[in-house]
N, C-alpha and C positions, 0 to 999 in steps of 0.2 A: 504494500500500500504506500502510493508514497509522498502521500498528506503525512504519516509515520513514519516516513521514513528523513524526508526533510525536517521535520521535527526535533528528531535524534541528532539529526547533524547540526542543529542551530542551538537547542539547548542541551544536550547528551555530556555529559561531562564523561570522559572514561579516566578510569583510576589505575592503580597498582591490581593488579590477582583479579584480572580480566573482570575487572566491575564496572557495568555503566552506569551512571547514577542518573535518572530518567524523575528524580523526584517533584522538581519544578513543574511538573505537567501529569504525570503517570500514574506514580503511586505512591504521593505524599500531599501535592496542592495537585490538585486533576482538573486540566482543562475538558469542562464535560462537553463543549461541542465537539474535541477533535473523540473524546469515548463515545459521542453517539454517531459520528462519521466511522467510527473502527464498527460499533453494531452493526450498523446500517451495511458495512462490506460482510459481515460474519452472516447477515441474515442474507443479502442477493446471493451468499455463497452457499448456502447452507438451502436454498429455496425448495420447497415441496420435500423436504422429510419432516419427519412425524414430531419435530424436539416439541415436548411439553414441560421440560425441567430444564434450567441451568444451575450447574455446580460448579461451585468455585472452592477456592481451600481460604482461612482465614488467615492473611488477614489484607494482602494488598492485591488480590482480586476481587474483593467484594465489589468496591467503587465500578468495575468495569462492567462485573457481574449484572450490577442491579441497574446500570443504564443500559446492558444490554435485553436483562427480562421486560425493560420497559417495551423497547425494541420489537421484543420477540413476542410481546405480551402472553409471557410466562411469569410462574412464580420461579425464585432465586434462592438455591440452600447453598448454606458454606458449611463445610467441615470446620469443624473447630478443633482449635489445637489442643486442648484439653477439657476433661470433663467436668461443667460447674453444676450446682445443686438446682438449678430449671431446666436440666435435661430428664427427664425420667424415664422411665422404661429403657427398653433396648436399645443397643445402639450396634451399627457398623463402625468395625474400628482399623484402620491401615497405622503401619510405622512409617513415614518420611522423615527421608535427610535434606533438610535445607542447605542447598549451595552457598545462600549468601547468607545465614548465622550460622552455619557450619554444627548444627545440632541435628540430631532425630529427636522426631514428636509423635507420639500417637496422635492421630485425629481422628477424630469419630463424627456421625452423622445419624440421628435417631431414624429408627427403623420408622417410628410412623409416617416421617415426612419423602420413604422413595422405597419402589417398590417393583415388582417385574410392569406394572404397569408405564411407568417412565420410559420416555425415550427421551436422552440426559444429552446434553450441549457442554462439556465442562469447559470451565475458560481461566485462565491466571493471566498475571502481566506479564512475566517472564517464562521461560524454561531454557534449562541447560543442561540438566544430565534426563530428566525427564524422570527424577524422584515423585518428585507430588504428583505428578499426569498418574503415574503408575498407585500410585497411593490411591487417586480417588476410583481408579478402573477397577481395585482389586474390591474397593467397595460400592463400585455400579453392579459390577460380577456378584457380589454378596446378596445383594439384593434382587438378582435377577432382573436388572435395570438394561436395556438398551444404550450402549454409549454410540449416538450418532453424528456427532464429532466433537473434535477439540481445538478454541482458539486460542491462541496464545498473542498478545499483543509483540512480544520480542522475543526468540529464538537466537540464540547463542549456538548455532549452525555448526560452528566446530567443537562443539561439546558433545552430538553426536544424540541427545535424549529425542527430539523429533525426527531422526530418520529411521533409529533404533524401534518407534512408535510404529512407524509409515511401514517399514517392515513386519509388524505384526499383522498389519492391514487397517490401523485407524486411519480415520480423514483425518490429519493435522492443518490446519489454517492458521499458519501465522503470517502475522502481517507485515512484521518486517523481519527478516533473519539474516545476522550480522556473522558476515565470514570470518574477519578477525579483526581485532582493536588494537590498539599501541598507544597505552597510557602517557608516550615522550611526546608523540607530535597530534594525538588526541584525534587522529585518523581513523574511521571506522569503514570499513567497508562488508556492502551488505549483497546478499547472494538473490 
C-alpha cells in the first residue's frame, strides 16, 4: 500500500536491533484516516469471504482492529495478554514471544466470544517472526474458528514469519513489507 508505505518513509524512524519505531502514526498517536484507508485496502482485498470476526492480540493492534470492524462492520476481540478477574468461564489460551519486549505471554481469548461459527480476519500492526499470527491460529484452531485471513499493517519481510504463514497456505495481507532497514542512514526499503 503505498499511502503506508510513504508514510514509513516520512515519519519511520529505524533504530538499532532492526526496530522501526512507527509510533507517531501507528501504534502509539494513530493517525485514524491513514487506519481507515489500510481497512478500506484489507476489506477490497478480502471482498466476498464470509469474515464475521476480527482478532487482534492486545495491545497495539486493537486501534487498527477496531477501525477496521468498523470497516468491516464486524465485532472486534483481542487476546489478552493475561488473565484478569472479568474474564470468567473458559478461555483459549496460546504462549507468544514478543519480538519487540522480547518476552513470552500466554494470551487467552474467552471461549464465549469465538467459536466454529466465526470466520476470523486477524490483524496486528507489525509481524516478524510471525509468533503472535501463530499464537492466535492455534486459538482460531481451538475453537474451530475459520481463519480467513490475516492483515498485518508492517511485515519485516526478512524475518521470514509471513512467508513461513503463506507456506502453510494462509492469505497474509500486509500492507507494506520492509526488505531490510539500516538504523546509520535510516534507509528502509520495502518489497
Amino acid at each position: 500500500m503505498e499511502l503506508l508505505e510513504q508514510r514509513i518513509r516520512k515519519d519511520g524512524i529505524v533504530k538499532e536491533g532492526n526496530v522501526l519505531k512507527v509510533d507517531g502514526f501507528l501504534n502509539h498517536q494513530m493517525d485514524v484516516s491513514l487506519l481507515k484507508a489500510m481497512a478500506e485496502q484489507w476489506r477490497a482485498d478480502f471482498a466476498g469471504k464470509p469474515i464475521n470476526k476480527i482478532l487482534t492480540i492486545e495491545a497495539s493492534g486493537i486501534g487498527i482492529a477496531a477501525i477496521a470492524g468498523l470497516v468491516f462492520d464486524v465485532p472486534v476481540l483481542f487476546a489478552k495478554k493475561s488473565k484478569s478477574i472479568n474474564i470468567d468461564g473458559s478461555v483459549y489460551c496460546s504462549r507468544v514471544h514478543s519480538f519487540t519486549h522480547k518476552v513470552d505471554s500466554d494470551v487467552i481469548v474467552s471461549k464465549k466470544f469465538l467459536d466454529a461459527n466465526d470466520h476470523v480476519f486477524i490483524i496486528d500492526d507489525f509481524m516478524a517472526n510471525g509468533c503472535a499470527m501463530n499464537g492466535l491460529i492455534e486459538i482460531c484452531e481451538g475453537a474451530g474458528a475459520t481463519v480467513e485471513g490475516i492483515g498485518i499493517a508492517i511485515e519485516k519481510g526478512y524475518q521470514g514469519g509471513g512467508d513461513a504463514l503463506r507456506e502453510r497456505g494462509f492469505v497474509v495481507d500486509s500492507l507494506a513489507i520492509v526488505e531490510s532497514m539500516d538504523a546509520e542512514t535510516g534507509e528502509i526499503e520495502f518489497r
